[in-house]
C-alpha positions as CSV (number, residue, x, y, z in Angstrom):
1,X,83.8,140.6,106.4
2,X,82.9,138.9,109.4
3,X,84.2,140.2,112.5
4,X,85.3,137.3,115.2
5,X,86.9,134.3,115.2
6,X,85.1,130.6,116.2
7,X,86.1,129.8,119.4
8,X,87.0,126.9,122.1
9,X,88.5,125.1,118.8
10,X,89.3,121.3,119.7
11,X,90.9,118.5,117.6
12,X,90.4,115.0,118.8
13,X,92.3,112.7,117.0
14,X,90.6,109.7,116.1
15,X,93.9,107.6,114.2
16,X,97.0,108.0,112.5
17,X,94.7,109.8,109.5
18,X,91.8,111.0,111.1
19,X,90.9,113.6,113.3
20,X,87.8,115.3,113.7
21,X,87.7,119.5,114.8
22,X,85.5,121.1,116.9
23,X,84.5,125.1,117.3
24,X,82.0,127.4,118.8
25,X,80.1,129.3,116.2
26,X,80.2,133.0,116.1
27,X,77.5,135.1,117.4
28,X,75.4,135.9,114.2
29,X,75.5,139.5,114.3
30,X,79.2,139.5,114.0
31,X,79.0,137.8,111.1
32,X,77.9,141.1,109.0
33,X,76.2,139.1,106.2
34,X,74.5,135.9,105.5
35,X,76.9,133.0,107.3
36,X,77.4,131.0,104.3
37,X,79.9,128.7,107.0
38,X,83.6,127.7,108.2
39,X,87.2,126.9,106.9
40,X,89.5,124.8,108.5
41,X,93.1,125.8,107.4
42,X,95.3,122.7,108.6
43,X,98.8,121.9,107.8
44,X,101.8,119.6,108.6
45,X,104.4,120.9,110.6
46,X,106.8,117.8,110.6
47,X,106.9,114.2,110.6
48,X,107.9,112.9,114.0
49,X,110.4,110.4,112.4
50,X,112.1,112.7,110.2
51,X,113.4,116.0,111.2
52,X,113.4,117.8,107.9
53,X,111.2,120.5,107.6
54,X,109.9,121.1,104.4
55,X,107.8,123.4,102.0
56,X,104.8,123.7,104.0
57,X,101.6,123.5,102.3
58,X,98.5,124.7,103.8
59,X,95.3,122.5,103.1
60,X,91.5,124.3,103.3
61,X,88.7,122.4,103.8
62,X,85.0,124.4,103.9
63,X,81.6,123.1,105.4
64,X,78.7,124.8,104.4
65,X,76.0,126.4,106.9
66,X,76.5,126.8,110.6
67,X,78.0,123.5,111.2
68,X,80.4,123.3,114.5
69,X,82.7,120.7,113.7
70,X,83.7,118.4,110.7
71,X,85.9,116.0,109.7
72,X,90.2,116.0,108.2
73,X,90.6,113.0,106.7
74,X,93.8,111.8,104.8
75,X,96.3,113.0,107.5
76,X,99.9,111.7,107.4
77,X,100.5,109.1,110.0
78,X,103.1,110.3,113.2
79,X,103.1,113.7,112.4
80,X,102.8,117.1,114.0
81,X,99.9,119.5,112.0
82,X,98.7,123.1,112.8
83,X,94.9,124.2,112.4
84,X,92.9,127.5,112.3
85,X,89.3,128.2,111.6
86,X,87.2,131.2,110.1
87,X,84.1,132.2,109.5
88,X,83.1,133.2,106.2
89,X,79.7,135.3,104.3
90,X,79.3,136.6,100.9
91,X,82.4,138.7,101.7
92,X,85.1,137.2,102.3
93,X,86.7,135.1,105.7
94,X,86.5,136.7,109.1
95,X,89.6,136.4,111.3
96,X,91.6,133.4,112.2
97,X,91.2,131.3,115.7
98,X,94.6,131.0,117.0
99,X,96.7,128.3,115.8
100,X,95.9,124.7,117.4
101,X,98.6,122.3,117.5
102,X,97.5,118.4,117.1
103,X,100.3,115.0,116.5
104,X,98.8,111.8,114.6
105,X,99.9,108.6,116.2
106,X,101.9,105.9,114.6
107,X,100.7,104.3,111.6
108,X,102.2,100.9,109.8
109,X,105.2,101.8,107.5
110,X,105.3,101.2,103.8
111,X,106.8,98.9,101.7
112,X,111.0,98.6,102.5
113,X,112.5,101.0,99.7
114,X,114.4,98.0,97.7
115,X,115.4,94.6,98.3
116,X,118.8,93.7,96.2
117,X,120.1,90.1,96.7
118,X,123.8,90.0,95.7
119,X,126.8,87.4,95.9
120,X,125.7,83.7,95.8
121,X,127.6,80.7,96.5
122,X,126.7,77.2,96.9
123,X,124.6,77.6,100.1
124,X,124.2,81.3,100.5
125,X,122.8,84.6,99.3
126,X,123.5,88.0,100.7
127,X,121.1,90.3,101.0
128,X,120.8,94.6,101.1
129,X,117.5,96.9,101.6
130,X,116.7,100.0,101.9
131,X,114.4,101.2,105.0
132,X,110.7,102.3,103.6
133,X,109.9,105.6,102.0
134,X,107.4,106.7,104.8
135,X,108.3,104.8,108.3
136,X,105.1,106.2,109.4
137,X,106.6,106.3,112.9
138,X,109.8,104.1,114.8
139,X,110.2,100.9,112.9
140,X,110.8,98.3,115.5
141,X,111.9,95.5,113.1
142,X,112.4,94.0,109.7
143,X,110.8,90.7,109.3
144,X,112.0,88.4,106.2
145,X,110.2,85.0,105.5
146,X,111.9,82.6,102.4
147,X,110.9,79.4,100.7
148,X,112.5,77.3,98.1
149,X,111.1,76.8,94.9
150,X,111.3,73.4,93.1
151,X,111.3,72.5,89.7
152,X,107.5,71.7,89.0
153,X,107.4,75.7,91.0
154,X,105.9,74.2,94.3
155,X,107.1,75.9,97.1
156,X,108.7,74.7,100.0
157,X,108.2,75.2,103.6
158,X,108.4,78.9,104.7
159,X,111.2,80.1,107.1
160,X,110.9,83.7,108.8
161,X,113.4,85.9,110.4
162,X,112.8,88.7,112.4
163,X,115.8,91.3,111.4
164,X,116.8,94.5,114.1
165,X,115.7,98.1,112.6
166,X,119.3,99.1,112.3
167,X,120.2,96.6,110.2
168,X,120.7,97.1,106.0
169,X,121.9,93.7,105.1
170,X,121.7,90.3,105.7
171,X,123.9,86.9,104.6
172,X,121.4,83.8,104.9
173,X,123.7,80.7,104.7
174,X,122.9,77.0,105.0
175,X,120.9,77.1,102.2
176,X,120.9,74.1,99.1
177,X,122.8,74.5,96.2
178,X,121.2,75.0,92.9
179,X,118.0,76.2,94.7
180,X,115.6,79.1,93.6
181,X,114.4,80.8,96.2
182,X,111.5,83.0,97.2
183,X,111.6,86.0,99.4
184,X,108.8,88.3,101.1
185,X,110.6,90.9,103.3
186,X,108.7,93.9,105.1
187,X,109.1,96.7,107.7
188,X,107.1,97.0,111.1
189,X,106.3,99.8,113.3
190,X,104.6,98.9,116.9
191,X,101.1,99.5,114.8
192,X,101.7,96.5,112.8
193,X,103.3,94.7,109.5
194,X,103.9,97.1,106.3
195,X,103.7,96.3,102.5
196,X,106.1,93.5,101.4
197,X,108.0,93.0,98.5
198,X,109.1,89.5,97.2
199,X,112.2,88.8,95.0
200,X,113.6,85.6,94.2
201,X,117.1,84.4,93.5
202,X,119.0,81.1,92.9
203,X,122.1,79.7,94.8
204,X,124.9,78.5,92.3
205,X,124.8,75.1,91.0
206,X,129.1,74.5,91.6
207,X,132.3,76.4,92.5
């Protein structure tokens, strides 16, 4: 098997999926047989929202020839991954270069877990979510945007809030009785506006 490890190894991140690796090829008589090209092991460490640490599993990805860098695409947005490379011939894999440590930047979150709207009255509806699946890095608000819906289903003019990131519940009031409404609620990181999800609910025609 071949007998060195690539070296100078270098990770620039491009964005919050991307990053591209760089390495030094091996002298070619250290490879001991024809250099049939490199493996990138790469794996995540942790996500930099959450703290768990969980199973870790490790992800290879080969290019062919003596190529000296390459490409590691669908990375997890603000997270913290590990990379090695080798060398590899007809053989087997040479050794490892020692471990390079890169973090992806923020990415926009997905779509708010659940939206539930609960307890109406005459001119109000309560409503409870659940923060998204994958923040992809520090939500920075909730933004929620309603409209009402009239009989002949054209919609009325749109009203946005913007909601703080610790908040899980909301009680809109000063709304019409007997009215269907409309909603469109999403999560935001500094990167931008997640997926929304829309419900709609109707206020109570009389106590």
């Amino acid at each position: 098997v071949p007998m060195v490890a690539p070296g100078n190894v270098q990770v620039y991140v491009i964005n919050s999926t991307l990053a591209k690796v760089h390495w030094d090829p091996v002298p070619l008589k250290t490879v001991r047989g024809h250099l049939q090209g490199y493996k990138v092991y790469y794996w995540k460490v942790q996500s930099l929202s959450r703290r768990s640490r969980r199973h870790v599993e490790k992800k290879i990805l080969t290019f062919r020839g003596n190529k000296t860098f390459g490409m590691l695409p669908g990375l997890e947005p603000y997270s913290s991954y590990k990379l090695n490379v080798r060398v590899v011939n007809g053989k087997g894999e040479g050794p490892a270069s020692p471990d390079k440590v890169f973090k992806t930047p923020e990415g926009v979150p997905s779509s708010p877990s659940f939206l539930k709207i609960t307890n109406p009255t005459l001119d109000s509806l309560t409503l409870e979510w659940g923060s998204p699946t994958h923040p992809n890095g520090v939500l920075t608000s909730y933004v929620l945007k309603f409209q009402p819906i009239n009989n002949t289903h054209e919609l009325g003019p749109l009203v946005e809030i913007r909601i703080p990131a610790n908040e899980s519940s909301l009680i809109l009031k000063n709304l019409n009785y007997s009215t269907r409404y409309k909603f469109y609620f999403n999560a935001q990181t500094s990167v931008g506006s997640g997926n929304q999800i829309t419900e709609e609910a109707v206020t109570i025609m009389d106590e």
